[in-house]
N, C-alpha and C positions, 0 to 999 in steps of 0.2 A: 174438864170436859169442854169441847171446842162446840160452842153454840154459830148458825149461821146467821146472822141478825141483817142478812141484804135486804130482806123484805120490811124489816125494824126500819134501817134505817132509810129506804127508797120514803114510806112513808113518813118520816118524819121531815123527810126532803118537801114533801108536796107540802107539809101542814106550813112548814118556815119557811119556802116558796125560795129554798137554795140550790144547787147540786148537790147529788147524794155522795158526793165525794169532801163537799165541804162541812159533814155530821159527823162531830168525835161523840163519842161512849167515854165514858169512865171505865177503865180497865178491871175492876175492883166489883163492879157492879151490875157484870151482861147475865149474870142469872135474874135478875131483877127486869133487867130488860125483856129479857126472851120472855117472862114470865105477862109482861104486860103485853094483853091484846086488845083493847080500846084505844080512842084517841084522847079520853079525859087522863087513862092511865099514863099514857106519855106524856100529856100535859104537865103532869105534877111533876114525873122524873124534867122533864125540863126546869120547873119551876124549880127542884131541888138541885138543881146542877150536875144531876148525873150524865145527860144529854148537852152538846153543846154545839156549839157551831161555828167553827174558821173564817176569819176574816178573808176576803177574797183576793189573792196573789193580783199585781199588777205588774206592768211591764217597767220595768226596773230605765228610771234616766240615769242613774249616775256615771256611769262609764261614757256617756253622750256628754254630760254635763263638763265633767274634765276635762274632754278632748275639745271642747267650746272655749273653756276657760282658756287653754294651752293655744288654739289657736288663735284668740282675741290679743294674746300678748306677741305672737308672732309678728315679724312685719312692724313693729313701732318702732325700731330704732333708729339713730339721726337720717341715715343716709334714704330710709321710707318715705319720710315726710315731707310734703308737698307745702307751701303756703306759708305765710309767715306764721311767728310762735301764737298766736289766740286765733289760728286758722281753727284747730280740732277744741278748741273751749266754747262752750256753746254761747248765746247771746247773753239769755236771764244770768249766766254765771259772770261772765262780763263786765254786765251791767251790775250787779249786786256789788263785786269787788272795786269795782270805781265808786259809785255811790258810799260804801262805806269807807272807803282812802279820804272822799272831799269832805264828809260828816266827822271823821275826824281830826282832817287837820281844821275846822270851823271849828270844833272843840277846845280843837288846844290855842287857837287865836282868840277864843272866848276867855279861855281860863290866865291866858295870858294879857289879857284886858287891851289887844290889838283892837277886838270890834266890843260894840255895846249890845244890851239887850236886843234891843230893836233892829239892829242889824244883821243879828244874831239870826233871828229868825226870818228875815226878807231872805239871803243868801240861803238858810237852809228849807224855805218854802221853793225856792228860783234851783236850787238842787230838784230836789223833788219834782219841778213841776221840769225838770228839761233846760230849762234858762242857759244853765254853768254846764257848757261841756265836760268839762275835765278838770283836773287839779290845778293844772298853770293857769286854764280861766277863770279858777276861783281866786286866784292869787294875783290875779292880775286885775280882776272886781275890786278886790278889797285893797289894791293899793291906791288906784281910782277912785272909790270911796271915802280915803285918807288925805288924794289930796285936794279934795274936792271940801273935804272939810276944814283942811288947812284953808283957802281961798276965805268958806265964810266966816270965818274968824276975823 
């Protein structure tokens, strides 16, 4: 038997404060339904999951999303590109990959027993703090350094 349950389910819209299009039934159990005419009576069928309620459709990016992706790769090939090669690398990125080149070749001058402790850490405090532009300037400190040391001998 085909029960109408619009009025079921209008109010069980207003109790869950959804649209009445977003109220499933259990298919198994609208004599149950129809049968209930209170609000504590739906309550329960809610509680027991006979009554449910559809998450709310949104508007779909992915097809936006792709055509984003597709066009972000467009346009980068050699003949695009303006500016020298760390024109499109940003700065912190830059700066990180130099910083970690001068840190370790101070490493491998350290492990190599080129510098001492204590020098060890001025050139990697003078990194840090800005001092050492670059890799040749750190190499050019530390040969300065050497023979500066040679003299006080």
């Amino acid at each position: 038997m085909v029960v109408n349950l619009k009025k079921k389910r209008e109010l069980v819209a207003r109790m869950l404060n959804v649209g009445s299009n977003r109220v499933k039934f259990e298919p198994d159990k609208l004599d149950d339904i129809a049968d209930s005419i209170t609000r504590e009576d739906i309550r329960s069928l809610i509680k027991n999951g006979v009554i449910w309620t559809s998450k709310p459709k949104g508007t779909s990016r992915g097809k936006a999303k792709a055509k984003l992706e597709i066009k972000k790769k467009h346009g980068t090939g050699a003949g695009s590109k303006k500016g020298r090669k760390t024109a499109r690398t940003g700065k912190k990125e830059l700066y990180v990959k130099k910083i970690r080149a001068m840190r370790y070749h101070l490493k491998v001058l350290k492990d190599r027993n080129d510098v001492n402790r204590e020098i060890y850490w001025s050139l990697y405090k003078k990194i840090n703090g800005g001092q050492i532009r670059s890799l040749t300037h750190l190499r050019d400190t530390v040969k300065d350094r050497k023979s500066q040391e040679g003299f006080k001998r």
